[in-house]
C-alpha positions in Angstrom: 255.0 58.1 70.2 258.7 58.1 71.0 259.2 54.8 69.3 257.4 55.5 66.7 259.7 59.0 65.7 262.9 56.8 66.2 261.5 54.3 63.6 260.4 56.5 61.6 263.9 58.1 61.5 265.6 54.4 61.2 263.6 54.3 57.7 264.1 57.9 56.7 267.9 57.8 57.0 267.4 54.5 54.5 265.8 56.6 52.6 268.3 59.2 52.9 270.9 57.3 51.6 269.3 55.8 48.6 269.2 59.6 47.4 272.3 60.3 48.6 273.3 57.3 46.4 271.7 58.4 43.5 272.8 62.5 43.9 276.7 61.2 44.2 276.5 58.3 41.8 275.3 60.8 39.0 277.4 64.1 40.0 280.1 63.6 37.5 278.3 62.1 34.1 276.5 65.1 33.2 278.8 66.5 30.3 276.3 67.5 28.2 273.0 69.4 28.8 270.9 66.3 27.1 272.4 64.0 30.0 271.5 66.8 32.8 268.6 67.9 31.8 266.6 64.9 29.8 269.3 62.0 31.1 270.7 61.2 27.4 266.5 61.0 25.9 267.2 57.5 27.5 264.2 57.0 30.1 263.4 53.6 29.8 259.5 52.3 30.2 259.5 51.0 33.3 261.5 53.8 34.8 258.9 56.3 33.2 256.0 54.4 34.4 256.9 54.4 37.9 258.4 57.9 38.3 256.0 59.5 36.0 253.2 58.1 37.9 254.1 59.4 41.4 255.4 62.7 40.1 252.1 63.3 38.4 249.7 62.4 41.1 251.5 61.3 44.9 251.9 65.3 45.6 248.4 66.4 44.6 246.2 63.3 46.0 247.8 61.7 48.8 246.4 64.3 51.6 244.3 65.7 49.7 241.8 63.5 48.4 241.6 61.3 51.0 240.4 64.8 53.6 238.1 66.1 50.9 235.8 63.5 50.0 235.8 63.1 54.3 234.5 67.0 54.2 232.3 67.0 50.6 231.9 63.1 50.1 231.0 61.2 46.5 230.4 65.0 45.2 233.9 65.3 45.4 235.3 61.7 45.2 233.9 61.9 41.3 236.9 64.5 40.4 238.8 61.4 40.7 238.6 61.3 37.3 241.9 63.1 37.4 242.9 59.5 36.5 241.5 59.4 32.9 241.8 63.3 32.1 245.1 63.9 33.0 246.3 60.9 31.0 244.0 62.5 28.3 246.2 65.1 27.9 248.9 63.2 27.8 247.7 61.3 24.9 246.7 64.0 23.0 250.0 65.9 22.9 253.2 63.9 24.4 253.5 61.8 21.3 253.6 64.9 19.2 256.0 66.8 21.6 258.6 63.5 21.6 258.7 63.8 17.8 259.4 67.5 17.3 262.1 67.1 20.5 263.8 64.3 18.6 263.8 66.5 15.2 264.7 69.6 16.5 267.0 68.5 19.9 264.6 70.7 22.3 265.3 70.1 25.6 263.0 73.0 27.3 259.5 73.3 26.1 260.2 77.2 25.5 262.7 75.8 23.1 260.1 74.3 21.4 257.5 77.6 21.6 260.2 79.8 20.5 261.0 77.6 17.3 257.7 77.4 16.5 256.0 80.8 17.3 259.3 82.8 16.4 258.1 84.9 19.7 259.8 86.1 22.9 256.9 87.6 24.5 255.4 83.8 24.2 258.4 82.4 25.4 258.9 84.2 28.7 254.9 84.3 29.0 255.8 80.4 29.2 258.7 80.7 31.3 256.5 82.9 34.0 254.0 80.0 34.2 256.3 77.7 34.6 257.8 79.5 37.4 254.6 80.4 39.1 253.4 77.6 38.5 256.0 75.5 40.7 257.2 78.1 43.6 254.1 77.8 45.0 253.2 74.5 44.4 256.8 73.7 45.9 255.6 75.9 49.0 252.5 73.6 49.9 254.2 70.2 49.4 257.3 71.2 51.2 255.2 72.6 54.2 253.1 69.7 54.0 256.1 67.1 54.8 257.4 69.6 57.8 253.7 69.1 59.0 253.9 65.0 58.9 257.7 65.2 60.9 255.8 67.6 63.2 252.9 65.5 64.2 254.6 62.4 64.6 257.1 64.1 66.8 254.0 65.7 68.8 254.9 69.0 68.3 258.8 68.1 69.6 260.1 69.1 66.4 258.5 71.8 64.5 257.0 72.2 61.1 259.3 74.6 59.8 262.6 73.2 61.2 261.6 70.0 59.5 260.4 71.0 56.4 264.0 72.8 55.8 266.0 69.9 56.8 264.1 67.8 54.5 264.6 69.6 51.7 268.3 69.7 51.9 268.5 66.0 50.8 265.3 66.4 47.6 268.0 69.5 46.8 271.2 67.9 46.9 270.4 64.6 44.7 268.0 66.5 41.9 270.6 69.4 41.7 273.6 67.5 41.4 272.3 64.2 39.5 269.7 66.1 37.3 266.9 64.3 35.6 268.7 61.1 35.7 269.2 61.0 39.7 265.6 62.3 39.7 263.9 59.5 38.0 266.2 56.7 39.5 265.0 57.8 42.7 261.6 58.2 41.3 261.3 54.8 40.7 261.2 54.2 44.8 259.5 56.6 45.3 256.6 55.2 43.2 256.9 51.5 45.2 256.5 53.4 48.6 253.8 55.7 47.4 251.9 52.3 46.1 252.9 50.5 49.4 251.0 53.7 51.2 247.7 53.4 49.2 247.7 49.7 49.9 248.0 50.5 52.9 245.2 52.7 53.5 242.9 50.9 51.7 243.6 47.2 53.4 243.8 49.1 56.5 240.2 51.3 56.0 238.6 47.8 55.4 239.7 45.8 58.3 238.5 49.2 60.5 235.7 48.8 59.1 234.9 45.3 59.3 233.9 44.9 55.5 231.8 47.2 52.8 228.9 45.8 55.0 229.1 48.7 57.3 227.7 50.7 54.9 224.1 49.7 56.1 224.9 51.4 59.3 225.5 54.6 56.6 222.4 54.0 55.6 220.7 54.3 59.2 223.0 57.0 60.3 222.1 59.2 57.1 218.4 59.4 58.2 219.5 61.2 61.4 222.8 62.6 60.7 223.6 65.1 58.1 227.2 64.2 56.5 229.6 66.7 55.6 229.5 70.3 55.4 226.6 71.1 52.7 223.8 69.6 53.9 221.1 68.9 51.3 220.7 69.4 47.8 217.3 71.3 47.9 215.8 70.0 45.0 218.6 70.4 42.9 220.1 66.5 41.0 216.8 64.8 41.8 215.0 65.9 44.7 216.1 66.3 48.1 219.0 64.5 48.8 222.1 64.4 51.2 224.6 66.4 49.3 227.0 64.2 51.2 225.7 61.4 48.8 224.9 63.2 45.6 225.5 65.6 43.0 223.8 69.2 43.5 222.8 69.4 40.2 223.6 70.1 36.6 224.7 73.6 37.2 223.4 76.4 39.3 223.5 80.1 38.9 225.0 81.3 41.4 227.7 84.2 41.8 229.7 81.7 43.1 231.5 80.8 47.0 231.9 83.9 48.9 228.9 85.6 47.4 226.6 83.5 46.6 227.1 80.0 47.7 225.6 76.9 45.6 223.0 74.7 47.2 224.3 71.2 48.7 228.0 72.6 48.0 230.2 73.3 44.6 230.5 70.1 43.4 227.5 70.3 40.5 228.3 68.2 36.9 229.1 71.2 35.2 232.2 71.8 38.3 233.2 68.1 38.4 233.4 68.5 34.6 236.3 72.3 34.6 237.6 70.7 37.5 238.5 67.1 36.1 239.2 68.9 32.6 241.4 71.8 34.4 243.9 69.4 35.9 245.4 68.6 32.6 247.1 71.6 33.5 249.4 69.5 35.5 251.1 67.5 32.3 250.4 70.8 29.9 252.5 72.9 32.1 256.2 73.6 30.9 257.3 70.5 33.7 255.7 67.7 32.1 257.0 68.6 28.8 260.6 68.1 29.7 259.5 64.5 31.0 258.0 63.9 27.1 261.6 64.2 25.6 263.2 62.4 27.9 261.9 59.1 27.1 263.4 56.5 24.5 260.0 55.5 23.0 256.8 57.2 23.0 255.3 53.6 24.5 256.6 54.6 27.1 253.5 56.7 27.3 251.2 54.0 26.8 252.2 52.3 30.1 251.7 55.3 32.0 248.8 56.5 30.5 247.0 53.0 30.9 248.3 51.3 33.8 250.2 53.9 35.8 247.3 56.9 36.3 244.0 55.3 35.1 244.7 52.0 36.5 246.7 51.9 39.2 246.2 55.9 40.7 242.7 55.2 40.2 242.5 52.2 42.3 243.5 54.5 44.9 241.6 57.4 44.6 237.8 55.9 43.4 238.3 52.5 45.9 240.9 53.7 49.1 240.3 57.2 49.3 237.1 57.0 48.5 236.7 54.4 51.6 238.9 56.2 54.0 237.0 59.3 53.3 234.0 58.4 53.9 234.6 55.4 56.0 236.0 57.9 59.0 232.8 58.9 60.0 232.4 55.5 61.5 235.6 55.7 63.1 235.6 58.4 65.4 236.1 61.5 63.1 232.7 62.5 63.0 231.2 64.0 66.6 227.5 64.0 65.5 227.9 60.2 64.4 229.8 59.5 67.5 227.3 61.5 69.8 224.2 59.6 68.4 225.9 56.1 68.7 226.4 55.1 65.0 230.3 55.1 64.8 231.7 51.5 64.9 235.1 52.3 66.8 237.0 55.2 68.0 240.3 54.7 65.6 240.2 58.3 65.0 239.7 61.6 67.1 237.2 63.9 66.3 237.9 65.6 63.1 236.4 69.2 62.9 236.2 70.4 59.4 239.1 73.1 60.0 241.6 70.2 60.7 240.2 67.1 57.6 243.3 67.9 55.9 245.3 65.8 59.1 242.8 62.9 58.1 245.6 60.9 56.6 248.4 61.9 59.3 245.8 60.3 61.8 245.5 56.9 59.7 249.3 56.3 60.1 248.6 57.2 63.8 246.5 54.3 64.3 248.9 51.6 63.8 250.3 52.7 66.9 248.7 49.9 68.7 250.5 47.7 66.3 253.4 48.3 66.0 255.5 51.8 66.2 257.4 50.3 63.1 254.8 50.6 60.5 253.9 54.5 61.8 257.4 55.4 61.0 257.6 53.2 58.0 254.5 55.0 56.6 255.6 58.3 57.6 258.5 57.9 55.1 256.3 56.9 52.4 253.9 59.7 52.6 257.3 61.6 52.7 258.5 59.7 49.6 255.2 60.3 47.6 255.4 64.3 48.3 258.9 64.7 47.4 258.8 62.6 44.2 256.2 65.7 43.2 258.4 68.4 45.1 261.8 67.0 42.8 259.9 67.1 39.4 259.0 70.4 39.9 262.5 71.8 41.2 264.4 69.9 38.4 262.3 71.2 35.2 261.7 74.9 36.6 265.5 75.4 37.1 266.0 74.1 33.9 264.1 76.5 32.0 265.6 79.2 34.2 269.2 78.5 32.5 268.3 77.8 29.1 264.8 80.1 28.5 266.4 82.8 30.2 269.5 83.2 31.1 271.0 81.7 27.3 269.2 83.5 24.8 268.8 86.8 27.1 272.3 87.0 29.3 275.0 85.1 28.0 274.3 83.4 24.7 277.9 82.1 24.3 277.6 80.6 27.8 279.6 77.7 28.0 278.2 74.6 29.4 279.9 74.4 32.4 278.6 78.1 33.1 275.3 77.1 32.0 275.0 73.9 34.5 276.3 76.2 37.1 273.3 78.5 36.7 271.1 75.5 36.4 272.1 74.6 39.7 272.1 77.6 41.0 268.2 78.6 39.6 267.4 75.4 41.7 268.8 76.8 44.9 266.9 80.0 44.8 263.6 79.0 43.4 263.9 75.8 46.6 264.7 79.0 49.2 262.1 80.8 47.7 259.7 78.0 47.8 260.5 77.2 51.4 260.5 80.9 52.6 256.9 81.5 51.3 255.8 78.1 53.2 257.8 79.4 56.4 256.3 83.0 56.4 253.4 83.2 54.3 251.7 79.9 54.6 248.1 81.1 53.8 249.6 83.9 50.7 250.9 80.5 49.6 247.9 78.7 49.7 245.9 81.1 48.1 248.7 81.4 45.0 248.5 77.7 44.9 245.1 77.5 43.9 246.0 79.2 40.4 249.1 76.9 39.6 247.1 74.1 37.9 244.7 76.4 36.5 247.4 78.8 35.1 248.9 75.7 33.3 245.7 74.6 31.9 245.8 77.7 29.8 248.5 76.3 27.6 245.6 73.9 25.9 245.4 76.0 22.9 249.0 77.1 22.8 249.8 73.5 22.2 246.7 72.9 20.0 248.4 75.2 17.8 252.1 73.7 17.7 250.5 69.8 18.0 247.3 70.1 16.0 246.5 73.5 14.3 249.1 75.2 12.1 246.1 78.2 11.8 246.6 79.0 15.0 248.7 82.2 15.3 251.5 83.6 17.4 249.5 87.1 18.2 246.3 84.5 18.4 248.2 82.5 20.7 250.0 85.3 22.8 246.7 87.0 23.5 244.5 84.0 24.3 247.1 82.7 26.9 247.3 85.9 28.6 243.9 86.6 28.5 243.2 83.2 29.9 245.7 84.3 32.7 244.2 87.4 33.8 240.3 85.6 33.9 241.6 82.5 35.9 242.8 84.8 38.5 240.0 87.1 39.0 237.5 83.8 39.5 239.6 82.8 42.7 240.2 83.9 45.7 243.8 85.5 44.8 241.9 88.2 42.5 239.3 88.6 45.3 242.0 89.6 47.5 244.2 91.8 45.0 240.4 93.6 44.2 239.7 94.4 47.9 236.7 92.2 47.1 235.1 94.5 44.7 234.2 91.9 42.1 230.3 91.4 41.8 230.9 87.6 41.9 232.5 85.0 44.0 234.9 82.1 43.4 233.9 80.2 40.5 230.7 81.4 39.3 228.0 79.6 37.9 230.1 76.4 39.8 232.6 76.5 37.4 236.5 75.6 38.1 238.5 78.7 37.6 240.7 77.0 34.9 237.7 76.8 32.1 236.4 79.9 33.0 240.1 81.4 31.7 240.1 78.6 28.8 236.9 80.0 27.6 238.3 83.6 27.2 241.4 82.5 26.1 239.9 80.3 23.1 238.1 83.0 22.2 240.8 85.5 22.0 243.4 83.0 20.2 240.6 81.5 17.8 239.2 84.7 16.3 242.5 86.6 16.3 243.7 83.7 14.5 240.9 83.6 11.9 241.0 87.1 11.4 244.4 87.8 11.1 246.1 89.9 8.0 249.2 89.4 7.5 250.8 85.7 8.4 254.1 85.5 7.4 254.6 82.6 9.7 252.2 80.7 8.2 254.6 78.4 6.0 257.0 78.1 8.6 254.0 76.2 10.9 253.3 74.4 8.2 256.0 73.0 7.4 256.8 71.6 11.1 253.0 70.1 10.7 254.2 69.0 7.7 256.9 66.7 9.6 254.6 65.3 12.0 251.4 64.5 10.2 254.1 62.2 7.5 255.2 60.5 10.9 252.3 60.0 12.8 249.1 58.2 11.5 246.6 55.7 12.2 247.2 52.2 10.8 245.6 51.8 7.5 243.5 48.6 9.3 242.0 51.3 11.9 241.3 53.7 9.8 237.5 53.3 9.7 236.9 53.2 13.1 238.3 56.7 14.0 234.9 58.0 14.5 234.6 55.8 16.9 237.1 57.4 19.3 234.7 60.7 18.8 232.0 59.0 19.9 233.3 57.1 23.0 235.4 60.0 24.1 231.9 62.2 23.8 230.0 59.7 25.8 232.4 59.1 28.7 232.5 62.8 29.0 228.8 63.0 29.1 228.4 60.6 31.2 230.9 60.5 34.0 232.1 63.6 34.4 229.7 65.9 32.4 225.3 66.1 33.2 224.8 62.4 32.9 226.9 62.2 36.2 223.8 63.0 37.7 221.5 59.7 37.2 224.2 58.2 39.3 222.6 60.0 42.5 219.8 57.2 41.9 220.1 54.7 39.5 221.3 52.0 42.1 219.0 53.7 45.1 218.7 56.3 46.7 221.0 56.8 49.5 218.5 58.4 51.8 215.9 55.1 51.6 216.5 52.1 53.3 219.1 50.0 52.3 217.4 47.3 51.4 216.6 49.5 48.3 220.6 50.3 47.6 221.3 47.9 44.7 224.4 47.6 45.3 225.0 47.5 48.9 226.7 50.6 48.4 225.7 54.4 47.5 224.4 54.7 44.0 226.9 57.3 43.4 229.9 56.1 44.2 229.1 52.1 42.0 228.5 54.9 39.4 231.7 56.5 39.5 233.4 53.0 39.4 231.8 52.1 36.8 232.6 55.2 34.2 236.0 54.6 35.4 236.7 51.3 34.3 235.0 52.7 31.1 237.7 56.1 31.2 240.6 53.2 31.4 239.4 51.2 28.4 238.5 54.5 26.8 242.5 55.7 27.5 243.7 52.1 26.2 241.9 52.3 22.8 243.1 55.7 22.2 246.6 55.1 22.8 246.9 51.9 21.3 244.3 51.6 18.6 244.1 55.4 17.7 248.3 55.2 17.9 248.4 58.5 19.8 251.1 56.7 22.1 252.6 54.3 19.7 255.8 54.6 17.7 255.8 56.3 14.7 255.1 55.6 11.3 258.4 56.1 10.0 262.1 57.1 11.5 262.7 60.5 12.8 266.5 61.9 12.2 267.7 65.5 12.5 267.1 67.0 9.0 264.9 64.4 7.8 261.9 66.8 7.2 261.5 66.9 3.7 262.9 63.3 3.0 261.1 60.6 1.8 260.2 57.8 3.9 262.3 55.3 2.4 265.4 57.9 2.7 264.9 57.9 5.8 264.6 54.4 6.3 268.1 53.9 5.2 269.9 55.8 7.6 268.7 54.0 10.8 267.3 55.9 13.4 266.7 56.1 17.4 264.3 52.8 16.9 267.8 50.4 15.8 268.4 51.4 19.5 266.0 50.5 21.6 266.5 47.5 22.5 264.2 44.9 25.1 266.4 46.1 28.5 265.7 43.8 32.1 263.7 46.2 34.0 260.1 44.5 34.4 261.8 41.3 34.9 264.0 42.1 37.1 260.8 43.8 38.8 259.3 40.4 38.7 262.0 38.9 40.3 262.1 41.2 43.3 258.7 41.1 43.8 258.3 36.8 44.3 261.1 37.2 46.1 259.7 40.0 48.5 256.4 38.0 48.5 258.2 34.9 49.4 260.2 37.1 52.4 256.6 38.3 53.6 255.0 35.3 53.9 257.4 33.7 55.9 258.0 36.1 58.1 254.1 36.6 58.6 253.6 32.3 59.5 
């Protein structure tokens, strides 16, 4: 183990230095707040679609998923569709944000909020989320790469020790570079996050010997019960291993603590507010800095397509999905191990307490390899958290300088003052972040839990700027903190603030805390909306609508075929994530017959899942291309421009003249023969 800490070391000081690199290379250039903050709206493609694409998902998936779907199974590996509904909401609002950021110069999202709700109360409302949203979230991750240094150190060097010292270097280059330092280092980042899953899944596979060993799944689930749930008494088709199924359509329960659901949470109607509820991620105040930074909104298009549904999902429906389950075969399981079913003993046993070390104990096993590739691999699960961790820090200190300390402290601030604070908002929210994570690990956990569903409750917000002038500021205002108060009392954080007085449990009726908020919020914003007397906003709202509607349409050619989108949208919905998920627990065989009867050769569940989600990616692909929700626009967008007519505007050139082709992807191309041609050599 030794050897393996000094090499993983060797690669983290290279590592090291690349941000170093980046943090020094970048310290003197930002002279104005749009370098700093959005690096000069000049975020190339490429660059977006690798950095994007680890900050959005490495953090949130890379321990995660893989440990879950060992505990719940294909219940649970069919919330991978996190792949096709977070680039949903991409799609439906980033386009739209980019345009009103390139009218009106917003650089913070409460920028935009402000100019378009005329409301304070809104705007620190937003702020508060945002900040909530990623002190916590910041807590987990940062703990979570103390915990890797500890175990491959073997307890020698602790969690806590680690997990401050690592942080020093994600501070210095994001606080000192800004957005530009962040996404250059992003961009690695992305390749060692990519090299991980690879990884994993090659790795799993050769464990395994091939997806044949799932006949020995097969025999095993006849006398083993898998996971923690056990069956789904009657509930999704009959009596099935939850382990292998869905428990139902919905079940009214009074949800985990109270009244548990039969064969565990993970019913259609919970895979559905969960999937749905991790838009939050890209609605929350973060992501919307990383939609103005871009130069073009295809920019989105790559991401949306290839980086999350393609690439991400690869990961999570095929790698984790086979390192989850295929560790009960490995060792991790006890019961499989005590009635002679597991294949090898790669892994320890696992108890259910400890699954989350699942992917810690994977980099483990190339011990008998070579030490190299555990320390290697240790730096790119390092890599993939803190690509999360600097996305979060960078946009949350951000909107602590300009949505709260300009318009409320010092409005004449100068820029120098204001970057100073910047920096400074940084520093404290990081120190906060890492004290929480130091002291009160399980507070933080607990508080974590809300983040994603706290910034799902911006859907209607931004339905309203994006979508709906009708929507009001009150409307909006009450629905968002309404939503707020409902998504915490259906977890475990209002269970605790209640002294666990509540007559239900978390997530009742198996739904994700995030849609039982949404559905209170809508209300609330909708009807106050509707009903409301006196609107003397309304113009104003329309007018920015106005602007975007005479920039953004569908191609004359497509026109006919936009009820199309309704209809494919509603059936992928329906089926994959929504009740139809259900006739996956059997339409390829039943996992608890034989398996001569699996169709397949695999659980009927889990070809199911595949299947609707190389359907979500060609669903993602039509509406950002054919439907033009992540195309350019129509016409040219210039400052002032909003009540000029289109061939005005034409004449004055725009940020379009500027584009230009750039050498990223071949340059990318390049380096990657030339890697390939390095690796094969060295491997004859």
């Amino acid at each position: 183990m030794l050897t393996s800490l000094l090499w993983f070391f060797f690669f983290l000081a290279i590592y090291w230095s690349f941000c170093l690199f980046w943090g020094a290379r970048t310290l003197r250039k930002n002279h104005t707040p749009e370098s700093y903050y959005l690096a000069d709206r000049g975020v190339s493609s490429w660059v977006f679609f690798f950095a994007a694409t680890a900050a959005t998902f490495a953090g949130i998936t890379i321990i995660t998923y893989p440990s879950l779907i060992y505990l719940d199974g294909y219940s649970f590996l069919a919330t991978s569709a996190i792949v096709i509904t977070i680039p949903l909401g991409t799609i439906l609002f980033f386009k739209r944000q980019w345009m009103l950021s390139r009218k009106f110069n917003f650089i913070t999202p409460g920028e935009m909020y402000f100019k378009y709700y005329k409301s304070n109360t809104l705007r620190i409302v937003i702020l508060i989320i945002g900040l909530f949203f990623a002190v916590p979230f910041l807590g987990i991750l940062l703990g979570a790469t103390g915990g890797l240094v500890e175990f491959i150190s073997a307890g020698e060097i602790s969690r806590d020790s680690a997990m401050w010292v690592l942080t020093t270097v994600v501070l210095f280059y994001v606080v000192s570079g800004g957005f530009k330092s962040m996404v250059s280092v992003g961009v690695v980042q992305s390749w060692l996050f990519f090299i991980l899953f690879l990884t994993i899944g090659l790795g799993t596979l050769n464990y395994l010997g091939g997806i044949d060993v799932f006949e020995q799944f097969a025999i095993a689930s006849n006398f083993i019960s898998f996971g923690s749930w056990g069956t789904t008494e009657g509930y999704g088709g009959g009596e099935l291993q939850s382990y292998f199924s869905v428990p139902g359509v919905i079940q009214w329960v009074a949800g985990i603590g109270k009244n548990n659901p039969a064969g565990g949470p993970w019913t259609s109607v919970m895979i559905l507010s969960f999937t749905m509820s991790y838009m939050g991620i890209v609605l929350s105040p973060t992501f919307s800095m990383w939609s103005y930074s871009v130069k073009s909104p295809r920019s989105f298009y790559f991401y949306q397509v290839w980086g999350s549904g393609a690439i991400v999902g690869v990961f999570l429906f095929l790698f984790a999905g086979l390192l989850g389950v295929g560790a009960h075969l490995l060792g991790a399981n006890a019961d499989v191990n005590a009635n002679g079913f597991a294949i090898s003993n790669i892994f320890p046993e696992i108890s259910n307490i400890d699954q989350a070390s699942l992917i810690f104990y994977f980099i483990k096993s190339f011990e008998v390899y070579s030490p190299t590739i555990v320390g290697f691999l240790g730096v790119c699960i390092i890599a993939a958290l803190q690509s999360t961790i600097a996305a979060f820090l960078m946009t949350s200190g951000s909107m602590a300088a300009r949505d709260l300390y300009k318009p409320y402290i010092d409005k004449e601030a100068s820029w120098s003052r204001e970057l100073l604070v910047a920096r400074l908002s940084m520093l404290l929210l990081c120190i906060a972040a890492l004290y929480l994570a130091t002291y009160f690990e399980t507070s933080l956990i607990l508080m974590g839990g809300l983040a994603i569903a706290f910034g799902f409750q911006l859907f209607p917000v931004l339905l309203g700027v994006i979508w709906f002038p009708w929507i009001t500021k009150n409307g909006a205002t009450l629905g968002l903190i309404m939503g707020l108060i409902f998504v915490i009392l259906s977890e475990t954080f209002g269970h605790k603030l209640t002294g666990n007085s509540l007559p239900w449990g978390r997530w009742p009726l198996t739904i994700y805390s995030g849609v039982w908020g949404l559905i209170f919020n809508v209300t609330i914003c909708f009807l106050s909306s509707l009903f409301a007397n006196n609107d003397k906003d309304k113009e104003h709202r329309n007018k920015i609508h106005s602007f975007l509607n005479s920039h953004m349409g569908i191609h004359p050619s497509r026109v006919k075929i936009k009820s199309l989108a309704y209809v494919l949208f509603l059936i992928w919905i329906f089926f994959s994530i929504g009740p139809g998920i259900i006739f996956g627990n059997m339409i390829f065989g039943i996992a608890g017959d034989s398996f001569n009867s699996w169709t397949m050769g695999l659980p009927s569940l889990w070809v199911y899942q595949i299947i609707w989600w190389a359907m979500g990616v060609l669903l993602i692909w039509f509406l950002a291309n054919k439907m033009d929700l992540s195309t350019l626009p129509k016409k040219p967008i210039l400052s002032g421009d909003e009540f000029l007519s289109p061939d005005d505007v034409e004449e004055k050139g725009n940020y379009i003249d500027k584009l230009g082709g750039g050498y990223g992807w071949p340059l990318i191309l390049i380096a990657l023969a030339v890697a390939t041609v390095i690796l094969s050599v060295y491997a004859l």
